[in-house]
C-alpha positions, 0 to 999 in steps of 0.5 A: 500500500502506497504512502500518501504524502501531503505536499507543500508545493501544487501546481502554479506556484512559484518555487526556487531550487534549493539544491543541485545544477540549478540552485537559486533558480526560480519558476513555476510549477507546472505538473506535480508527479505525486508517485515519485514526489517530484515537480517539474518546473517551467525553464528549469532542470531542461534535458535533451530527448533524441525523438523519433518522428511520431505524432507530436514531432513529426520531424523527429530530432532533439526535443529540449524539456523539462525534466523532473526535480525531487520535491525536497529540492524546491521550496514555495517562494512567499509573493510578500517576502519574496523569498523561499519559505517553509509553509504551514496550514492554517483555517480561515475564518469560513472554515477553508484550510490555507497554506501559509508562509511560516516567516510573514503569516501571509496566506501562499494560497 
């Protein structure tokens, strides 16, 4: 039986990498891949496929993209400190459950 696992990054947030090549960059999250406790992120960690002709590529040749990053290399950039924070729950007053930054307070959702 799988874990589940609550993450702190979600699709459209702007994150930083913390760790390996491409420390101190900044994008956004555009897939979270929950099984492997990955994110990729827009313009970052890109790799060269060598493709076939198909479907999508029609020519075929070298096809430059995104690769996966571990979730543990990447953490939330706060929009009110603008710079990478770790993040926490807490509930609104309508009773919605938020994340928030941990230095300022500032909702991140």
């Amino acid at each position: 039986m799988a874990v589940r696992r609550a993450f702190s990054v979600h699709k459209n947030d702007l994150v930083m990498v913390i760790a390996g090549k491409e420390r101190g960059k900044r994008g956004k999250v555009l897939r979270v891949i929950r099984k492997r406790s990955a994110v990729v992120v827009e313009k970052i960690n890109i790799i060269k496929r060598h493709t076939r002709p198909g479907g999508k590529t029609p020519h075929g040749g070298i096809v430059e993209r995104e690769a996966p990053l571990h979730v543990s290399n990447v953490m939330v950039v706060c929009s009110r400190c603008d710079r990478p924070v770790r993040t926490g729950h807490s509930f609104l007053a309508d009773g919605r459950k938020v994340r928030v930054c941990k230095q300022c307070g500032e909702a991140v959702d």
